[in-house]
N, C-alpha and C positions, 0 to 999 in steps of 0.2 A: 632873382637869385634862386638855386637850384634849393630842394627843401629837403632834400637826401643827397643821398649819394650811390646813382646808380653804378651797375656793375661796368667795372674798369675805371672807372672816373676816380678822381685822387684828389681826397684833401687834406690838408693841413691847418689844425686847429694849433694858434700860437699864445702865447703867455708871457709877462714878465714873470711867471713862475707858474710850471708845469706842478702839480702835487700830487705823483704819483701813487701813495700810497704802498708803492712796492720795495722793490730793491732795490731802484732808483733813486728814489727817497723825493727830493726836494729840487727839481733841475732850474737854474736862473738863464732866462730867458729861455726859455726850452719851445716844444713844438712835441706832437703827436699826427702821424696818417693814420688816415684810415681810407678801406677800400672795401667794398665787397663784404660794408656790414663788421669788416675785421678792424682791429689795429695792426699795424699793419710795420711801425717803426715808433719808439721814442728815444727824444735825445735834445741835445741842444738846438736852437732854431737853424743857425747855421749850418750845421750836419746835415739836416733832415731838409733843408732847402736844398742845399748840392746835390742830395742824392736825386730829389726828385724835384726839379726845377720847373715842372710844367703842370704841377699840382695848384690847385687852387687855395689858397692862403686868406681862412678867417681867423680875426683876433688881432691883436697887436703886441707892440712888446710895452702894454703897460695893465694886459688881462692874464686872469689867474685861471689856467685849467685843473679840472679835480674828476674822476671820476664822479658817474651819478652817484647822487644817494641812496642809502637805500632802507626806504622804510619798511622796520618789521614787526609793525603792529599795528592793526589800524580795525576799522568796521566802517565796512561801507553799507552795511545796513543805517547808517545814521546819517548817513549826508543829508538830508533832508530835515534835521531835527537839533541844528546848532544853537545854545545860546538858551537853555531853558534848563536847566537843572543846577547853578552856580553855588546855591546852597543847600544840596542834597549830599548826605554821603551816599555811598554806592549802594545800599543796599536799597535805601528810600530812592534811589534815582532809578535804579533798577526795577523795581516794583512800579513805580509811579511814572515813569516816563516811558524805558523802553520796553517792559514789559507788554502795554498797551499798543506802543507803536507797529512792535513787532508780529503782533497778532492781525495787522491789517496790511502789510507790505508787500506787494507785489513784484513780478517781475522787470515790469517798466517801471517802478519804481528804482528799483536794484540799478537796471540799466542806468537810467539816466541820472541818478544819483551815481552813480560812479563817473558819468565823463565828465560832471559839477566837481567832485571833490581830483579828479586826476586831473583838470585843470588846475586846480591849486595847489597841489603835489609838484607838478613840474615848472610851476613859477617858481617853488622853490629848489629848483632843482634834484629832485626825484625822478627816478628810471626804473626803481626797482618797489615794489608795494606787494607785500602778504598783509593779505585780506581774512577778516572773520567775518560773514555774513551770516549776525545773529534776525533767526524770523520765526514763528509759528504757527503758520497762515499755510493751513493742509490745501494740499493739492494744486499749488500755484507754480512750485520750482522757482520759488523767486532766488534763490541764491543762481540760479544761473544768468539771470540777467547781470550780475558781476561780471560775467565770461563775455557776456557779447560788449559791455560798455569799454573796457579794457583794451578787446580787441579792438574795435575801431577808433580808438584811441590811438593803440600803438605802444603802451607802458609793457614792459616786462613784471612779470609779479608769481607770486602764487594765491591761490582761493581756498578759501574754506567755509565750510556750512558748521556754524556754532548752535547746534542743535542741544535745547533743553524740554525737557519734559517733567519735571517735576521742581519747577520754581514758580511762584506764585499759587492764586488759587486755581487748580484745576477742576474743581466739581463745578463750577460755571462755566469755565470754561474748558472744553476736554483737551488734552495735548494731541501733539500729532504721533498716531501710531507707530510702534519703533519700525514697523516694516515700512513705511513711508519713510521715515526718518532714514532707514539705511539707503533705501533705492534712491534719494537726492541725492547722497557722499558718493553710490556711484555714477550718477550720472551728470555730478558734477566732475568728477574724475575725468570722465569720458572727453565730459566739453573742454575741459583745461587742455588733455592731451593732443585734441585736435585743433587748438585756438595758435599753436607755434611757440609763443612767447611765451606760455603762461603754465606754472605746475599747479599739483595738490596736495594738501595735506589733513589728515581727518581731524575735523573741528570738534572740539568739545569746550561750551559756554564757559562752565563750570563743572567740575566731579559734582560740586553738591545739588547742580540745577536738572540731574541725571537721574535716573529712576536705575534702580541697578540690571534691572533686564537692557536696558541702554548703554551704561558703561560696560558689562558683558558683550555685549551683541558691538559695541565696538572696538572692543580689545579683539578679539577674533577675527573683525575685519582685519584690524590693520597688522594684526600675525600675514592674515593670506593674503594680504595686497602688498606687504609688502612699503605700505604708508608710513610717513612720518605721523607726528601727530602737532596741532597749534592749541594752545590751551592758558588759561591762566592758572596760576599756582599762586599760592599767599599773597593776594593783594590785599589783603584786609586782617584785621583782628578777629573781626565775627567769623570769617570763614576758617580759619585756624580752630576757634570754638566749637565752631560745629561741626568741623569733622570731625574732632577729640570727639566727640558726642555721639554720630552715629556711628562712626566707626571704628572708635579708638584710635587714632590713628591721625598725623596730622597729613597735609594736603601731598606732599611731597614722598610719604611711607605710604598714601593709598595708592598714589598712580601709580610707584613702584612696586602695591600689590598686585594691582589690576595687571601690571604689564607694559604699561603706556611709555616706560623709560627702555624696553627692549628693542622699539624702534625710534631712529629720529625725531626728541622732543624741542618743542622750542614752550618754553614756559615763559609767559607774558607777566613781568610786575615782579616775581619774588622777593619781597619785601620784609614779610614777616618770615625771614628762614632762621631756623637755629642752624649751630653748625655741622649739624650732622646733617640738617636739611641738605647746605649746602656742600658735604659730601658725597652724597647719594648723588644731587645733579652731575656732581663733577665725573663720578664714578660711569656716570651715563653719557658723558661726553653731551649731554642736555644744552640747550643755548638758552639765554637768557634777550627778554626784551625790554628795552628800560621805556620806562613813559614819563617822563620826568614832569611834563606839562600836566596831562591828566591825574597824577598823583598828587599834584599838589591843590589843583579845581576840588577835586572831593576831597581833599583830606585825608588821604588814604594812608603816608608816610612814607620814606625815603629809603628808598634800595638801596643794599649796604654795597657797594659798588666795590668798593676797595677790597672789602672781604674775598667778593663775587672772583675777581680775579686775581687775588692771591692764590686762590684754588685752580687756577687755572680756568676756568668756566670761560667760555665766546659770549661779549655781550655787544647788542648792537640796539638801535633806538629808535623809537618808535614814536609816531605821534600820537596814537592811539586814535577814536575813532571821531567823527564831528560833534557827538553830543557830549564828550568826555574830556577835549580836549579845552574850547569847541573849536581850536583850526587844525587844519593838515601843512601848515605850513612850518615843513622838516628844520628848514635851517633857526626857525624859533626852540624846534624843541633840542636841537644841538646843542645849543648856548644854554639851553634851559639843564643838558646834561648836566654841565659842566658847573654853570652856578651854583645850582640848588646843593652840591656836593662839599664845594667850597664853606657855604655859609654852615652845613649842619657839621662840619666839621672844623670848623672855623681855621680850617686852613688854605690859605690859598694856595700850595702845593700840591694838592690831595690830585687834581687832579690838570693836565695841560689841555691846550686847545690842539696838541697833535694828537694827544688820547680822544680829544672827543670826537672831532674829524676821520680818526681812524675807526673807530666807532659807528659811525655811520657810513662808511666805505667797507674795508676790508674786512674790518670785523662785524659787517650786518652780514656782509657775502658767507664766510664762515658760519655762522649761526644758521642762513640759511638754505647751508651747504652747496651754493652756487660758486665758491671763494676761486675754481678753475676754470668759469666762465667772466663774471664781473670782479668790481671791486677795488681793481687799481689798474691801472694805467699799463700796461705790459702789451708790448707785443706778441699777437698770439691770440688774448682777450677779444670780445666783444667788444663793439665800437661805442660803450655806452656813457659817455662824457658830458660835461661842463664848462661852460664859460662864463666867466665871471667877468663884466668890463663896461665901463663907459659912466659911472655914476660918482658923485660926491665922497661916496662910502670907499672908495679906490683910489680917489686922486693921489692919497700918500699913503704908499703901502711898503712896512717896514719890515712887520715876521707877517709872510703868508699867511701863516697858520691861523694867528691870532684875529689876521683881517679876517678873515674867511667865515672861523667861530664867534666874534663879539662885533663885526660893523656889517656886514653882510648883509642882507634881506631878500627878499623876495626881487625888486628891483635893481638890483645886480645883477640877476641872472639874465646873462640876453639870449643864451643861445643850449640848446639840449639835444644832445641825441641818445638814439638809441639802436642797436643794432645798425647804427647809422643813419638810422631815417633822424631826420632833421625836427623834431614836435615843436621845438618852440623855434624864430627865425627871427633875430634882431627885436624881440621880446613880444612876437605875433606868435600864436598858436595855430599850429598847420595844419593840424588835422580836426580841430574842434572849433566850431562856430560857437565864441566866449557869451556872444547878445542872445543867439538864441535859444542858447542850454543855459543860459539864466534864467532867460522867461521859460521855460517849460521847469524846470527847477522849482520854480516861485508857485506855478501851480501844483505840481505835486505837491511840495513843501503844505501847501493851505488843507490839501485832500487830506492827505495822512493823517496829522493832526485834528482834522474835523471827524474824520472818521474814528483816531483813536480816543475820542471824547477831550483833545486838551486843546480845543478853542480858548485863545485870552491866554494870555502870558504867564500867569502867575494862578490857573483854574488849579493844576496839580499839588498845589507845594501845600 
């Protein structure tokens, strides 16, 4: 069976429900073409059988099509360091885990931790990945090995270099010079623009993990480039504290001094926001990334979600990154959306399974301002879709929606594409050898750690 869809060739992904996410809404027994990388027609299966009657027809009429998902938050600097920090909070996990790792990560690490964790991205049906590749390992350009594992992968996404320079102790160990530090943002830029699929956006770790010659020197980048920016903003208490501290100022009044809100923000976690905070973002047309899974591993606290979009504010969901989460796997943190909101408001209206589905469709696309390429299901769009079918979890399926957000998993998903190409194929992965990017995985995974001194599972805590 074909693993794309070359040009001219015509097919038809079918569903006992199309969810398109658009103006469409909700089609029963529906169908979508694609051709040429496009979509190309959606409608009901019948329709879209007549019209093109010598198209090739996957799916049946008891699978759920959805657009991909789209994760927008994530570090694939961590792929390699899942399952060791569970009772750390952020700051100690920070310090004590990735701090260390990060100082030793190379490019082929980047690389190959990336086609490890985009293979488990696209089991759960994921198409769409902005990336923060936090490192501080001078002279390696390891954030670009993000750009090469991606591409040959096949995921759409965007990249960023989560560059910090004044977190932890630097007098043992020096940071990386801000003139290093900038020539990676652009030559990570570079590689994004030339990989087809893939943008960028200027990473910043933390404001506070920044030396201010660094938040300077990249406010001015991204005036003349013309950059968005990927960042976290209040995920924590201490960090609210500490900017009151050095700068008077909380995390959301400083990027809006620096500048950071004049170009496309997406702000990761905003948790701790007062409501002026969350004026300002809105003021900024700023996106929001919920991590609802890693928020709750460290302890962090719970994004006022309802608030978020009273105000208007684009929120879309993220799984954040392997050692924070520790999985990439999007359709847990969807459900994870939706719960965790539920219980801390103890209502179970607070929030629906089409909000949170929409959430990781059209409103990840918006946030990250792709929403005229992906997102939903429309003809016109890119061919980047989902198919849901053939498991326990589907045999009786009553509201899509609900199926999709609370019974769904990873093994539902039998089929993915993206731009058409075909990645996953009756639940084979097509373009990535699963055995043997495990075992090269497994040894990185032993190096990293041996080199960042945390041999033994429990040597750091």
């Amino acid at each position: 069976m074909a693993l794309s869809v070359p040009p001219g060739e015509q097919l038809i992904v079918r569903g006992a429900w199309v969810l398109t996410m658009g103006p469409d809404g909700a089609i029963e027994d529906g169908a979508v073409r694609i051709e040429d990388g496009a979509i190309t027609a959606v409608g009901p299966y019948r329709e879209v059988r007549r019209r093109y009657p010598d198209a090739t027809v996957v799916g049946d009429a008891h699978s759920i099509v959805i657009p991909g998902l789209i994760n927008v938050h994530t570090h694939l600097s961590e792929a390699l360091i899942p399952g060791m920090g569970s009772e750390l909070t952020l700051y100690e996990w920070g310090e004590r885990l990735v701090t260390p790792v990060s100082r030793n990560l190379t490019a082929e690490m980047a690389r190959e931790g990336t086609i490890l964790k985009a293979a488990e991205m696209i089991r759960s049906g994921v198409t769409f990945v902005n990336d923060m590749f936090v490192h501080s390992n001078p002279s390696t350009r390891a954030s670009l090995g993000v750009v090469e594992g991606l591409a040959e992968v096949g995921i759409r996404g965007v990249v960023s270099f989560g560059a910090e320079d004044a977190l932890g102790d630097t007098s043992s160990v020096p940071p990386m010079p801000v003139e290093e530090v900038m020539e990676e943002h652009h030559d990570l830029a570079a590689a994004a623009e030339r990989s087809g699929l893939l943008g960028f956006r200027y990473g910043i770790g933390t404001l506070l993990g920044q030396s201010e010659e660094l938040l300077e020197a990249g406010a001015a980048a991204c005036r003349e480039n013309g950059w968005g920016v990927h960042t976290h903003l209040s995920e924590v208490r201490e960090e609210v504290v500490h900017a009151s501290l050095r700068w008077g100022r909380r995390p959301v009044s400083q990027a809006a001094h620096l500048g950071f809100l004049e170009v496309p923000l997406l702000a990761a976690h905003a948790i701790w926001v007062t409501q002026e905070d969350i004026e300002i973002l809105a003021g900024a047309r700023a996106g929001i990334a919920h991590n609802p899974v890693a928020n709750m591993i460290l302890g962090s606290g719970v994004c006022p979600l309802a608030r978020l979009r009273a105000a208007g504010l684009e929120i879309g969901i993220g799984t954040d990154g392997a050692a924070s989460n520790d999985s990439q796997n999007m359709l847990e943190a969807v459900k994870m959306a939706a719960l965790l909101q539920k219980v801390h408001e103890l209502d179970p209206a607070v929030i629906s399974a089409e909000d949170a589905l929409e959430m990781a469709t059209i409103g990840g696309a918006r946030v990250m301002g792709v929403d005229d390429q992906v997102g939903s299901l429309e003809a016109g769009k890119r061919a980047d879709l989902v198919l849901l079918r053939g498991t326990v979890e589907l045999a009786a399926v009553h509201d899509p929606f609900q199926q999709v957000v609370y019974c769904a998993g990873p093994r539902s998903v039998s089929d993915v594409w993206v731009e058409g190409r075909r990645l996953l194929a009756e639940r084979s992965l097509s373009t990535i050898d699963e055995a043997a990017q495990i075992a090269r995985g497994r040894a990185l995974a032993r190096a990293v750690v041996r080199e960042a001194g945390l041999s033994g599972v429990h040597s750091f805590i």
